[in-house]
N, C-alpha and C positions, 0 to 999 in steps of 0.2 A: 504494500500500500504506500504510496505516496504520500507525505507529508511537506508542510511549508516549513519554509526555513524560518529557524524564530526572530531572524531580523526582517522578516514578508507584515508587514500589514498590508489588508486588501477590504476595499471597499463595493459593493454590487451596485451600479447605476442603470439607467435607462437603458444607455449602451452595451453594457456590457462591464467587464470587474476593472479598478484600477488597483494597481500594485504598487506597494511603495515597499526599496528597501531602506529601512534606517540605518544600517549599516553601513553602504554605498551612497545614500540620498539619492537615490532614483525612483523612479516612478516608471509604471509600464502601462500603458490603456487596453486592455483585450477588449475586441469587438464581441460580438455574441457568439460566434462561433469558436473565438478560443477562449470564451466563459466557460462553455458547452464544457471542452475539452477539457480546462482544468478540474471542474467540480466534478465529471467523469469521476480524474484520476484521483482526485480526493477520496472519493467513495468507493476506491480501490478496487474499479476495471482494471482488467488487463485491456493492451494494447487491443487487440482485432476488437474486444467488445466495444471500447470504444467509437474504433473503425465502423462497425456497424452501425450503431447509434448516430455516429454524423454522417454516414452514407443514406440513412433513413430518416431522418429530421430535415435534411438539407437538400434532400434528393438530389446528390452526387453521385457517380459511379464509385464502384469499394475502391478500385485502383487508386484514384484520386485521391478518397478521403485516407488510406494508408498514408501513403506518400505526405499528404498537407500533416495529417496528425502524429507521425513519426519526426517530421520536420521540427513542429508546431511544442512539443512534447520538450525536442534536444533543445530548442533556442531558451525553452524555460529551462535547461538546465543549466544552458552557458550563462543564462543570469542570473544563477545560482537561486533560482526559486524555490527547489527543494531542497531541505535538509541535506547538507552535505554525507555524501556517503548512499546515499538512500537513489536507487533507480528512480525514474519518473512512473513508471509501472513496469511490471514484468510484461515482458514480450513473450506471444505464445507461437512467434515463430522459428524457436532457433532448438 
């Protein structure tokens, strides 16, 4: 299961979640679909499940939404979103 890093406050808007790290001072604006994604992997999908969930909410081909949510998944990790150490969710492809 994915968890936030303890330097993450995040807030849920109109648009979609804004992330602040206090640690860094940054901020990050996810639109709704990488809302979708994150609270997903909060609630500790795996990768495909997720996949499916924005392949069928977004009416996307699965190709697509893979590829966008394995992308979408690593970028939150090079911003250190999640607890260090901790995968963004287990991949049930390897």
């Amino acid at each position: 299961m994915a968890r936030l890093s303890p330097a993450i406050r995040y807030t849920e808007t109109a648009d979609g979640h804004v992330l602040f790290d206090r640690h860094r001072g940054r901020m990050l604006c996810l639109n709704p679909v990488g809302s979708t994604i994150l609270e997903l992997a909060l609630e500790g999908l795996q990768e495909e499940e997720i996949v499916s969930r924005i392949a069928t909410e977004y009416v996307v081909d699965v190709r697509t939404a893979r590829t966008d949510v394995r992308e979408f998944l690593q970028s939150l990790c090079n911003h250190h979103i999640f607890e260090e150490g901790q995968p963004a969710v287990p991949r049930t492809d390897q």
